[in-house]
C-alpha positions as CSV (number, residue, x, y, z in Angstrom):
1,X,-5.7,18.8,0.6
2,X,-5.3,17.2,3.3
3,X,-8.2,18.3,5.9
4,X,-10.7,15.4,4.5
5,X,-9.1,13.1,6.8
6,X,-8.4,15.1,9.9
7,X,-11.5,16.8,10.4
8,X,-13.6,14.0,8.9
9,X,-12.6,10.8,10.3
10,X,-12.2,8.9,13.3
11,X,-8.9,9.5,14.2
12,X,-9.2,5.5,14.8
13,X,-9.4,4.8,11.3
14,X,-6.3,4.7,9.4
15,X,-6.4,7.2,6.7
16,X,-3.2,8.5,4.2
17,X,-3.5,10.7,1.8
18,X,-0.1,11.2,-0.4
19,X,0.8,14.1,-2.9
20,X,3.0,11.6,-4.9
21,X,4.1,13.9,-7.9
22,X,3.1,17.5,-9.1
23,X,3.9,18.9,-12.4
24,X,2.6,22.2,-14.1
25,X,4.3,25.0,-16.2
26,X,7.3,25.8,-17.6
27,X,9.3,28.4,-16.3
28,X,8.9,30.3,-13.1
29,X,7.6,33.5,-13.8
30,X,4.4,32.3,-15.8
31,X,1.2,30.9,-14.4
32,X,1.1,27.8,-16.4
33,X,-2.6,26.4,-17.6
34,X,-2.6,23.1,-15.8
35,X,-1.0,21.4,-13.0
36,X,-1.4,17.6,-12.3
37,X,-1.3,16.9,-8.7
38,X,-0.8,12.9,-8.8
39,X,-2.5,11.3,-5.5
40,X,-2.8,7.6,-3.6
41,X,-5.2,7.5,-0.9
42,X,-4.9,4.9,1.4
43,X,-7.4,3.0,4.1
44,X,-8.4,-0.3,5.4
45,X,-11.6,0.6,5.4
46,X,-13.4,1.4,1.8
47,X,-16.4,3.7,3.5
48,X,-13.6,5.8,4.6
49,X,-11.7,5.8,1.3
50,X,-15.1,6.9,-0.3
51,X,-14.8,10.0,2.3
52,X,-11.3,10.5,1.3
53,X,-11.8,10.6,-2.6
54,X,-15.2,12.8,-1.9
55,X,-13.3,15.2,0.9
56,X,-10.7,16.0,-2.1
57,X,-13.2,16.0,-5.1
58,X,-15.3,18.8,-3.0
59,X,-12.2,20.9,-1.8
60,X,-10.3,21.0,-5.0
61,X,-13.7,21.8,-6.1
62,X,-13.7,24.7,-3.5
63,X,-10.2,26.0,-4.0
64,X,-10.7,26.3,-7.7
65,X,-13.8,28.1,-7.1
66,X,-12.4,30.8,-4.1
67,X,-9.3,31.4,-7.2
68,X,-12.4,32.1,-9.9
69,X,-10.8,29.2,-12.0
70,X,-12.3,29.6,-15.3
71,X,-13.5,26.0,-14.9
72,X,-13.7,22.9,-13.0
73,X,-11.0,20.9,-11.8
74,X,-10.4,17.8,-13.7
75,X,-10.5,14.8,-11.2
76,X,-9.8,11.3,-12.3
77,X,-9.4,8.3,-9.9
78,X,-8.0,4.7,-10.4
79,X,-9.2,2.0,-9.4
80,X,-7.2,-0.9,-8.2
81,X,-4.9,0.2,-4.6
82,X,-7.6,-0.7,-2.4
83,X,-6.4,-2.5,0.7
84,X,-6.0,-6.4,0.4
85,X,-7.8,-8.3,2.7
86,X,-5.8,-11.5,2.7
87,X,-8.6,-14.7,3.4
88,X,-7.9,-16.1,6.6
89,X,-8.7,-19.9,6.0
90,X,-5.9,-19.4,3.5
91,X,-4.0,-17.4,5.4
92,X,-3.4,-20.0,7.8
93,X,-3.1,-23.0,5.3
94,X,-0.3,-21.0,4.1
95,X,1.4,-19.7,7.3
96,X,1.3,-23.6,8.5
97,X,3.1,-24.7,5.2
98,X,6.0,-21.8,5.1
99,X,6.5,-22.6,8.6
100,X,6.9,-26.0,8.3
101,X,9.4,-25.7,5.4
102,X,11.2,-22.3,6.7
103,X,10.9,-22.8,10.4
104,X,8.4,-20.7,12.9
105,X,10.8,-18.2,13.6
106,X,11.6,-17.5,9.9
107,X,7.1,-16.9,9.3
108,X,5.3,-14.5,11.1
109,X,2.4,-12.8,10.7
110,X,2.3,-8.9,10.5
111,X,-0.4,-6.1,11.4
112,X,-2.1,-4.6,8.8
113,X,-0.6,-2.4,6.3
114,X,-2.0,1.0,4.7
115,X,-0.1,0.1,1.2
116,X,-2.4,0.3,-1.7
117,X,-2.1,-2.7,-3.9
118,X,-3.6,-3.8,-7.8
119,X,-3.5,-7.4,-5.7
120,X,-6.7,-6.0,-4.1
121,X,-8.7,-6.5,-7.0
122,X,-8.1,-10.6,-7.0
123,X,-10.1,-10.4,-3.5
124,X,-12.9,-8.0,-4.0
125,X,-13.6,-10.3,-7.3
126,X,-14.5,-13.4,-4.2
127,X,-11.1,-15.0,-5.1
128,X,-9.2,-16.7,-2.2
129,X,-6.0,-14.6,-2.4
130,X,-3.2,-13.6,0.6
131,X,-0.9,-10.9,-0.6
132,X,2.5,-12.5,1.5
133,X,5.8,-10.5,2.0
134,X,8.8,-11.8,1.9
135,X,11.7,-10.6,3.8
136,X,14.6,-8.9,2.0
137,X,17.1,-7.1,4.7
138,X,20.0,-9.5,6.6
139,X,18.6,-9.7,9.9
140,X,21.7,-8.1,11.5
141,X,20.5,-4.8,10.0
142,X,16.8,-5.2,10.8
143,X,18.0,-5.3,14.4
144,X,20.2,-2.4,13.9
145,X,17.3,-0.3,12.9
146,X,14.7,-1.5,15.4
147,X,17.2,-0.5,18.1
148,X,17.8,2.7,16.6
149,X,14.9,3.8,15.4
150,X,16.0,4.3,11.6
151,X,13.6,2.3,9.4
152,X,15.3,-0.1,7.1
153,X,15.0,1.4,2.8
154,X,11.3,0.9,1.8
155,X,10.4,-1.1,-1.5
156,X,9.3,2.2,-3.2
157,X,12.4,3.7,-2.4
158,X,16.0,4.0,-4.2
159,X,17.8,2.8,-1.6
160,X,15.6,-0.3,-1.2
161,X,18.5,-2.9,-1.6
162,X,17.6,-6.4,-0.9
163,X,19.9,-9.5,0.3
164,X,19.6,-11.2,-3.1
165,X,20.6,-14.8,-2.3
166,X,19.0,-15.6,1.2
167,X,15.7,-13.6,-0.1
168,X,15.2,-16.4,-3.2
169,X,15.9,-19.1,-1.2
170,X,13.0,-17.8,1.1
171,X,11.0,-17.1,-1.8
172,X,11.4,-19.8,-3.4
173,X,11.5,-22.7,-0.6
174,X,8.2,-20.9,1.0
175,X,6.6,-20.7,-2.3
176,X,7.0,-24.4,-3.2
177,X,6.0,-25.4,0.4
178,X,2.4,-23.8,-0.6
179,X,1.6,-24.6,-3.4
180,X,2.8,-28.3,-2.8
181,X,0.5,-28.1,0.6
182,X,-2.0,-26.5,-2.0
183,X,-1.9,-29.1,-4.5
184,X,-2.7,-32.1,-1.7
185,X,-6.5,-33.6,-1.7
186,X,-8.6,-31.2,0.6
């Protein structure tokens, strides 16, 4: 299911397609009725994740047909991991305020990410929003890992295992900086 992105788009365009969770049948030795392939489809650019969600629509569409399925695939999609586009007025009102409160060195601004987010919808509604990420791991072990090449536990993960204390402090002091800066007369 994969071959929408790589035959079909630029190469240029960040495109990830995830088989999350499959389920189907019982036992192994009968061909159960249904299976439920669960999918996220990630871009930064929504023409491409219309390709995507069409590129998977036509070839589940086509594999069911080559098996003589006795009917259609079932395909649902929804809405609400689009990419966030965080607005950059805002962005930089922000980044100002959590600097001045945390420090430079403790704020910095990272590239784009191909997470898929309900947070989107907030911003494709025309609201101001910037999705922000706070940092979880002791620095020592960030370093560790960018030296070694191990990634540090991802959020979605069960090893994600974040430095409690230092984390809300951050949270929290960057948080009230905003909205503090937010509150002031424009």
């Amino acid at each position: 299911m994969c071959r929408p992105s790589s035959r079909e788009n630029n190469p240029l365009d960040p495109a990830v397609i995830t088989v999350g969770s499959i389920h189907g049948g019982t036992a192994p030795n009968i061909i159960p009725d249904e299976v439920k392939l669960q999918l996220t489809v990630r871009s930064l650019d929504p023409e491409v994740h219309k390709r995507l969600l069409a590129g998977i629509a036509r070839e589940a569409k086509g594999e069911a047909l080559a098996a003589n399925a006795p009917k259609d695939p079932l395909i649902e999609t929804k809405a609400g991991t689009d990419a966030v586009y965080n607005d950059v007025a805002l962005t930089e009102r922000m980044v100002a305020a959590a600097r001045a409160s945390l420090g430079a060195y403790k704020v910095v601004e990272i590239p784009a990410q191909m997470g898929g987010e309900d947070f989107s919808q907030f911003g494709l509604a025309g609201v101001q929003a910037v999705l922000l990420h706070i940092g979880a791991i002791d620095a020592a072990k960030l370093e560790t890992a960018r030296k070694s090449g191990v990634p540090v536990p991802g959020i979605h993960t069960p090893q994600f295992a974040p430095e409690r204390e230092p984390t809300l402090k951050a949270a929290i002091g960057a948080g009230l900086a905003i909205l503090l800066d937010l509150m002031k007369a424009s």
